[in-house]
C-alpha distance (Angstrom), angle and dihedral (degrees) to the residues before:
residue distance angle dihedral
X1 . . .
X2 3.97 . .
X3 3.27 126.8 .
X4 3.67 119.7 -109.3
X5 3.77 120.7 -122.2
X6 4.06 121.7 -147.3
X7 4.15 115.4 -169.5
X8 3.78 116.5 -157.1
X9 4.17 113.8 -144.9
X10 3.44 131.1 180.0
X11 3.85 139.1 136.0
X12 4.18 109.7 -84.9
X13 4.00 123.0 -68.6
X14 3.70 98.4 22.9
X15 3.52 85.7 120.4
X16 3.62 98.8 -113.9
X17 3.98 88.8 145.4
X18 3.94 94.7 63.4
X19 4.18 85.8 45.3
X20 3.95 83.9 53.2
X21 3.94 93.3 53.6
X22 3.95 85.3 40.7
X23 3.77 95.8 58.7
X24 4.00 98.3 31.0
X25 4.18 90.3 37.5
X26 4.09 114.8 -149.9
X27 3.47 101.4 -73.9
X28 4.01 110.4 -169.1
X29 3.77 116.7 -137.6
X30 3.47 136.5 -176.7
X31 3.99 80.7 -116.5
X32 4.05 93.0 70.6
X33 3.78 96.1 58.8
X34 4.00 99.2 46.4
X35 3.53 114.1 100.4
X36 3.91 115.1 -124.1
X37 4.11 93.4 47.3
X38 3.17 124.3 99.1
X39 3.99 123.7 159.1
X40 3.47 141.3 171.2
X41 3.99 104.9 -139.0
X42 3.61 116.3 -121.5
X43 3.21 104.8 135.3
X44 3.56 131.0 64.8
X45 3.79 152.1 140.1
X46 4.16 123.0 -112.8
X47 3.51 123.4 -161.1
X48 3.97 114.9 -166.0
X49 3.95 120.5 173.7
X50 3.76 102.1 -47.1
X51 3.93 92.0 -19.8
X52 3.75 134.3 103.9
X53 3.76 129.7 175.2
X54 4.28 138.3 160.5
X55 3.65 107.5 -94.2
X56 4.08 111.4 -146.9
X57 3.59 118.0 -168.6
X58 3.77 116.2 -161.3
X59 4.02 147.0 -161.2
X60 3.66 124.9 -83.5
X61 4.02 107.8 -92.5
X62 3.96 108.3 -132.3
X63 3.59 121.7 164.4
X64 3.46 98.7 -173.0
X65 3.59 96.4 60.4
X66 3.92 100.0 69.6
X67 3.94 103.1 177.9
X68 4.16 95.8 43.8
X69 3.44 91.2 41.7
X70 3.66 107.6 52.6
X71 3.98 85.4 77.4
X72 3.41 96.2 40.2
X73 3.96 90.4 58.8
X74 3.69 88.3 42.6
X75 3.77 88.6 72.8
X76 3.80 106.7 33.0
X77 3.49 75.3 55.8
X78 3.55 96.0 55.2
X79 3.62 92.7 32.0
X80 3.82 90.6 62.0
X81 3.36 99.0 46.8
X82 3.65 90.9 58.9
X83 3.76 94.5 50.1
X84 3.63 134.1 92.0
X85 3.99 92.5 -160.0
X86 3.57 130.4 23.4
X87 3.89 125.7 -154.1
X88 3.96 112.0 -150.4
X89 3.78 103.0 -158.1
X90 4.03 119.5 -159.9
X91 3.80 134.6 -160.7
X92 4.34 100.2 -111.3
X93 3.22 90.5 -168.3
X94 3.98 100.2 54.6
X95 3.89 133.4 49.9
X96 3.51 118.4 -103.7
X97 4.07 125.8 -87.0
X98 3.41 145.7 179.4
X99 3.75 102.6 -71.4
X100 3.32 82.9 62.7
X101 3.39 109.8 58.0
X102 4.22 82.3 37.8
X103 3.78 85.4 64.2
X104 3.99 103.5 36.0
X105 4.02 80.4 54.2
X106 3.55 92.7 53.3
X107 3.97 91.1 43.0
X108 3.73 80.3 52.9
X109 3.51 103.4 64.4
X110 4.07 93.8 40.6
X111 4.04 89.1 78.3
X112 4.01 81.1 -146.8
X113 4.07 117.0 136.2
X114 3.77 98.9 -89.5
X115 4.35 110.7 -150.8
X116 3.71 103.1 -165.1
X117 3.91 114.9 -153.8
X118 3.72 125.8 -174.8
X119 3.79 99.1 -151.6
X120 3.59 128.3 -156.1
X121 4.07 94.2 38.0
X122 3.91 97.4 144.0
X123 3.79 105.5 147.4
X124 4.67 135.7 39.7
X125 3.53 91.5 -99.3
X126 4.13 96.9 55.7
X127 3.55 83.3 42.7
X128 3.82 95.4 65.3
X129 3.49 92.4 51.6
X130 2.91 109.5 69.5
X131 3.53 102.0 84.3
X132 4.05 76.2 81.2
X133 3.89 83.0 80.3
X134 3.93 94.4 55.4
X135 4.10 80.8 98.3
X136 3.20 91.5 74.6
X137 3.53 82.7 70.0
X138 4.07 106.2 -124.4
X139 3.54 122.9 139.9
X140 4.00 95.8 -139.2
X141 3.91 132.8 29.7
X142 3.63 128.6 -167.0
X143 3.59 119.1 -148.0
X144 3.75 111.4 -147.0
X145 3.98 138.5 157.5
X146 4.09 108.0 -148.3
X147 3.62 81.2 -169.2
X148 3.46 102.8 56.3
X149 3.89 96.5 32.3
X150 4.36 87.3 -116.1
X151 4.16 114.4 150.8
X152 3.82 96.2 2.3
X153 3.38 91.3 119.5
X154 4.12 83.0 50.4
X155 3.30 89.6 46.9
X156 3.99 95.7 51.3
X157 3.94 89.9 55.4
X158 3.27 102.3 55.3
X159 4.29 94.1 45.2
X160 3.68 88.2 55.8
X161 3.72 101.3 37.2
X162 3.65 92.6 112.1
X163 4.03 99.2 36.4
X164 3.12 128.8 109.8
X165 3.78 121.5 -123.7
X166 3.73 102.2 -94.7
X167 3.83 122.5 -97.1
X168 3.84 115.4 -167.4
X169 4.01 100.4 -126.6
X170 4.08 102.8 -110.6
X171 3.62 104.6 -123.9
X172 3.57 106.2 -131.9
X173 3.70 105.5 -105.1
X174 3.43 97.6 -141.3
X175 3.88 100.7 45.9
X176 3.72 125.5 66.5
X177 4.11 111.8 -137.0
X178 3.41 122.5 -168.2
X179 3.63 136.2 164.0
X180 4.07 132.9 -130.4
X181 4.15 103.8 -140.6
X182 3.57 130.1 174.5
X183 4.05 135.9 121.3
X184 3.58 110.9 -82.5
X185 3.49 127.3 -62.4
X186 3.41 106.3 27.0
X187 3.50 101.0 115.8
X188 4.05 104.0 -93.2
X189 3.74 91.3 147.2
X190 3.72 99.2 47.8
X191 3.62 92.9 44.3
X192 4.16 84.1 47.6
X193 3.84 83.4 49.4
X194 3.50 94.7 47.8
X195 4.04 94.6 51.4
X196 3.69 97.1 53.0
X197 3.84 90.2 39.2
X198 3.69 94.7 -135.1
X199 3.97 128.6 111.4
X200 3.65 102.4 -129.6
X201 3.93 129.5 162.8
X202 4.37 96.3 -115.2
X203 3.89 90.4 166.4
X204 4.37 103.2 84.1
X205 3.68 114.2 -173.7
X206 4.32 83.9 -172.4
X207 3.35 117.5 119.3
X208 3.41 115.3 -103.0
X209 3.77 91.0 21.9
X210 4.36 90.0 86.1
X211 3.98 97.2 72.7
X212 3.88 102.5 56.0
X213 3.70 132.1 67.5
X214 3.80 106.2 -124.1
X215 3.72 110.4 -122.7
X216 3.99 121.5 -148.6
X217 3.60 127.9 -158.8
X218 3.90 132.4 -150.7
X219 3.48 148.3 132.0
X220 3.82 129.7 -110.2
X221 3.58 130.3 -174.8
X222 3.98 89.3 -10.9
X223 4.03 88.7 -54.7
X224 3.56 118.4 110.7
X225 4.03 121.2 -131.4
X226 3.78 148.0 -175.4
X227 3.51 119.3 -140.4
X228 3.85 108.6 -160.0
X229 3.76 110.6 -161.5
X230 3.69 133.4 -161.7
X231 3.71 110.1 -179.0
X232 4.00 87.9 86.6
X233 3.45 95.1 63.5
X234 3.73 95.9 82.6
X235 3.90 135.1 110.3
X236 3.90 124.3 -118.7
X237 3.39 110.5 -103.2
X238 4.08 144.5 73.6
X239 4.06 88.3 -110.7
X240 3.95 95.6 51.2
X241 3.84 92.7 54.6
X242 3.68 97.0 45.2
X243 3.55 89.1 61.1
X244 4.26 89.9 95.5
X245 3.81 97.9 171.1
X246 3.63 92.7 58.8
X247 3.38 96.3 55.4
X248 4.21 81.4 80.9
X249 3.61 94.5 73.0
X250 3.66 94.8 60.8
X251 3.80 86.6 43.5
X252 4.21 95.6 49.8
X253 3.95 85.6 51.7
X254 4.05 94.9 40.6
X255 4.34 80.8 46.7
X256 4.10 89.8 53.5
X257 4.02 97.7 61.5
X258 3.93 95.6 37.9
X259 3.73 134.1 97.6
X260 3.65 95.6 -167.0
X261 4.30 125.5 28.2
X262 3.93 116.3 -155.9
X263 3.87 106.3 -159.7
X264 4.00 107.2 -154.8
X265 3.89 117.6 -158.6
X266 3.84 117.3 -176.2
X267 3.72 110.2 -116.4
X268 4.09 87.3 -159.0
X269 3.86 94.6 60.6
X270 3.66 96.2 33.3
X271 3.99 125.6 -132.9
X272 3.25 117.6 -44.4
X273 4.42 139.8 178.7
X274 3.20 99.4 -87.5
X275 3.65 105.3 44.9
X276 3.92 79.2 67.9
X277 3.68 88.2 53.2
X278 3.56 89.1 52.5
X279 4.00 97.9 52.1
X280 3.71 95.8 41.9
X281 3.85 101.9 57.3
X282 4.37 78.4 53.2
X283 4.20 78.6 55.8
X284 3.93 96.0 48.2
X285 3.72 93.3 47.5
X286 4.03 81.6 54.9
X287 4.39 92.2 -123.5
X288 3.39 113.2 154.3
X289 4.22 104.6 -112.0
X290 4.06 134.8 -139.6
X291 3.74 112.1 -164.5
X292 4.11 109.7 -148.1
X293 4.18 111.8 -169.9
X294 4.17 86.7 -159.4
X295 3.71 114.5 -158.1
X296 3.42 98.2 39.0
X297 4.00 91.1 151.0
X298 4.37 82.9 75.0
X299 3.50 85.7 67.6
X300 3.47 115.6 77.9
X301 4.04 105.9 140.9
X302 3.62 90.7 50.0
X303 4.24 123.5 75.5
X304 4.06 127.6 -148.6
X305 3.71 90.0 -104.2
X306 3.79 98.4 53.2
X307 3.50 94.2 50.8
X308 3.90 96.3 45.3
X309 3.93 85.5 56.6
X310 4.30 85.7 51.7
X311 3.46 87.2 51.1
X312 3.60 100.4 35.2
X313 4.32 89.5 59.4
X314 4.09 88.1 40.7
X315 3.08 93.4 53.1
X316 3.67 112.1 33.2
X317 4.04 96.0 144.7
X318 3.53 93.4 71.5
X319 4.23 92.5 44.2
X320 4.40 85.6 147.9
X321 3.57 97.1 51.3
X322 3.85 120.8 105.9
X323 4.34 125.5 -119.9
X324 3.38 121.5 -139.2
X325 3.72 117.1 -172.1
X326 3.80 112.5 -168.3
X327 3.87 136.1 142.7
X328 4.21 105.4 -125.2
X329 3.79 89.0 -167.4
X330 3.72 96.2 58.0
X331 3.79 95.5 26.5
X332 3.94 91.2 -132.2
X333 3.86 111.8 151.1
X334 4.03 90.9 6.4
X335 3.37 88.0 127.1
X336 3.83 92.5 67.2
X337 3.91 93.1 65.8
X338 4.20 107.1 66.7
X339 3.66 85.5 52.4
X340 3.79 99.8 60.7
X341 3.98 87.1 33.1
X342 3.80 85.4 66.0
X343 3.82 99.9 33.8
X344 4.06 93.4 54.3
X345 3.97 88.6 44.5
X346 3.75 95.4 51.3
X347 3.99 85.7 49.5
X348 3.71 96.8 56.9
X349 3.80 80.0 60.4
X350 3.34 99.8 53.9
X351 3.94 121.3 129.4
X352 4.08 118.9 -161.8
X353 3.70 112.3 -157.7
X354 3.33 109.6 -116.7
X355 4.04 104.9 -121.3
X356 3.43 83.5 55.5
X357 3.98 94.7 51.1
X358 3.42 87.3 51.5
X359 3.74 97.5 50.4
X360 3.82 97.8 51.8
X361 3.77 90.5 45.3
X362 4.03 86.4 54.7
X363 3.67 84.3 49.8
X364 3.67 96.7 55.0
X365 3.98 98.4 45.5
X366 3.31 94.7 51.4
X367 4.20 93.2 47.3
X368 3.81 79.6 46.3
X369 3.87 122.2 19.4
X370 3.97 111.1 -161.2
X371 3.78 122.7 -98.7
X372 3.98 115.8 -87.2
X373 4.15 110.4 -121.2
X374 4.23 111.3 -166.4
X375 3.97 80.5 -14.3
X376 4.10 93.9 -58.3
X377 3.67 108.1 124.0
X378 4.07 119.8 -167.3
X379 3.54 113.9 -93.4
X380 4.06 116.1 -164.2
X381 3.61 119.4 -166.3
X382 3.44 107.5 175.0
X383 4.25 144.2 -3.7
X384 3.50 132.0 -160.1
X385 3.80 139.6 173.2
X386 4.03 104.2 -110.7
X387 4.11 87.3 179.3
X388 3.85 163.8 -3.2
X389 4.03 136.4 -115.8
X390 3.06 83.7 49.5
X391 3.56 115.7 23.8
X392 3.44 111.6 -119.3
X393 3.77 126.9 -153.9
X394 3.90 129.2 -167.4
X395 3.62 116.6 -169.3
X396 3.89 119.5 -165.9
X397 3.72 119.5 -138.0
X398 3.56 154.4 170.6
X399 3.97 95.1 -120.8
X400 3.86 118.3 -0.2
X401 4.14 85.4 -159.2
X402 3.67 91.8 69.9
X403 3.87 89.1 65.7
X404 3.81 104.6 105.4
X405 3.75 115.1 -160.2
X406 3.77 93.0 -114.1
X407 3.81 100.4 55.2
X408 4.07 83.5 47.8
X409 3.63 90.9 62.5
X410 4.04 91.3 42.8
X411 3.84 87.0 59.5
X412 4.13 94.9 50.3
X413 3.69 83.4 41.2
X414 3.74 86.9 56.3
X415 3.57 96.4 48.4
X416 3.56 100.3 50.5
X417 3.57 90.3 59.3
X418 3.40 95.2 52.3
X419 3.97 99.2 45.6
X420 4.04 123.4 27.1
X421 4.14 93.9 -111.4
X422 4.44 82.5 156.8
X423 3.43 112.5 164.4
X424 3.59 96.9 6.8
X425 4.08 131.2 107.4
X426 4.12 113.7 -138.2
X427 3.07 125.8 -153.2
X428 3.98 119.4 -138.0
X429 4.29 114.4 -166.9
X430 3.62 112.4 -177.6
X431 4.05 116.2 -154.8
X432 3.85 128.7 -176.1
X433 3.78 112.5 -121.3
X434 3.61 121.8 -85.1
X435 4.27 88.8 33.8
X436 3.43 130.2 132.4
């Protein structure tokens, strides 16, 4: 079953950034503290009781400033058409203008459930104003403070009223999916095309056709595969596909139902911010990750081993992952891609037998003993493997806070050069003896 996606829209400074980091809650990844990313968060996934939905955060609606704004509508545009709910978030603390009628218009017209919370209501007295906002015309408003954490749990409710409680899609065991992302124009639908060696017409302008990701299947090498494609999920028209950033909300729903996530960069144009965008929501949602440089026959001063060191230093977060440098128009080097497809997916499968675990960890502590903090050193007594796609690794210890970050990544280091784990994140949980 697919995750539903809610959009949150309202004209600029209502605060509907702090209600975004509310609802999503600051996770830290590994992404944050690598040099070379930067990202604006505006994406994200929620999970509430047995609930979980795509979380897109949008621009600041104002009508009055023509030039900014054109974008700006461009992607709450965008960003309500691909969302099942939308949350209409008001200023409390100020009467009503007319961005916000603009907006509640525009809401209008979607047909989508429409939530409308009147932010910022932290005290009695805002609290009995807000039948002020009944103008708007809504039946119900929840009062809620993003700031100081009041009616979340209000607001929560009434977004996933009509969900279903969430059922992780079973992979079919027998089929292989993975999914071709990238920003737009990079040549996801060729390379799709090129794969399944048949011209077909991916890109639908038929209603109805715009919301899914178009899924492919075909056989290779006596296996059988999916091919989940986003490059048809696109409106008509120069404005829709200049919209870049959006093109990650197809991708983070694309990244859900896939085993495997191929990452294509466009060797013509070069590397650019948000291709690592792109590629690290595939390594937060812990899928195992091809990178593809298409239109590799444009480059003729450069060689393979150049570029891999370019893209090696851009993208230094995903350090295990294989590059694949092919040309999807001319179909030279295509056939290098199914074979890393299926080595990366058979390594998020991987199981290490314990003993052995346990003996290369040994090894690496004593090569390296951990740091000392206020003369308490790390002391690991045991590590298992708690779990597949990705590998997951529990390591028991006398105090989980003496882990520093940079003894963490010694130990994955360690174990992906003992086992082949290419192409595929691990996960490493550290847990104080006697914890559940």
């Amino acid at each position: 079953m697919k995750m539903p996606t809610v959009a949150l829209v309202g004209r600029p400074n209502v605060g509907k950034s702090t209600i975004f980091n509310k609802l999503v809650g600051k996770k830290i990844s590994i992404i944050e503290d690598t040099p070379g990313v930067t990202r604006d968060r505006i994406y994200g996934d929620v999970t509430y009781n047995n609930y979980k939905f795509h979380l897109i955060d949008t621009g600041g609606i104002d009508v009055g400033n023509e030039d900014f704004n054109k974008e700006i509508t461009v992607q709450a545009s965008l960003a309500i058409d691909e969302a099942d709910v939308i949350v209409f978030i008001i200023d409390g603390k100020e009467e009503l203008n007319r961005n916000d009628f603009v907006i509640r218009d525009m809401l209008i017209k979607s047909g989508k459930k429409i939530v409308l919370a009147a932010n910022k209501i932290d005290n009695e007295k805002r609290k009995n104003d807000i039948y002020n906002y009944y103008e708007l015309g809504f039946e119900n408003i929840i009062p809620i403070s993003g700031e100081h954490n009041l009616g979340i749990i209000d607001l929560l409710d009434e977004i996933t009223s009509d969900f279903h409680p969430y059922e992780q899609e079973i992979l079919e065991d027998n089929k292989i999916k993975f999914c071709v992302i990238g920003r737009p124009n990079v040549g996801k639908s060729s390379l799709v095309n090129a794969i399944v060696n048949e011209e077909k017409s991916i890109v639908s302008n038929i209603a109805g056709t715009t919301r899914d990701a178009i899924d492919t299947p075909f056989t290779y090498d006596k296996e059988e595969y999916v091919i989940i494609d986003t490059a048809g999920i696109r409106k008509s028209g120069k404005i829709y596909e200049n919209i870049e950033k959006y093109s990650v909300i197809r991708a983070m729903k694309a990244i859900e139902r896939s085993n495997v996530c191929v990452v294509v960069i466009n060797a013509e144009e070069g590397i650019i911010e948000h291709d690592k965008h792109i590629a690290s929501y595939a390594l937060e949602a812990g899928k195992p990750i091809v990178l593809v440089v298409n239109k590799w026959d444009t480059k003729k001063d450069e060689t393979i081993a150049e570029y891999t060191k370019l893209m090696r230093n851009e993208f230094q977060f995903l350090s295990y992952v294989p590059i694949v440098f092919l040309s999807a128009k001319t179909k030279k080097r295509i056939h290098t891609l199914m074979p890393e497809i299926k080595k990366v997916y058979e390594n998020s499968k991987k199981e290490i037998k314990t003993s052995i675990l346990n003996d290369v960890i040994r090894d690496a502590v004593i090569l390296n003993q951990p740091p000392s903090y206020k003369g308490k050193r790390l002391k690991i007594y045991f590590v298992s493997q708690k779990g597949t796609m990705p590998p997951r690794f529990v390591f028991n210890v006398n105090s989980k806070n003496l882990v520093h970050f940079s003894y963490e990544r010694y130990l994955e280091n360690k174990i992906r050069e003992s086992f082949d784990f290419e192409g595929t994140p691990i996960q490493i949980e550290f847990k104080n003896r006697g914890e559940e």
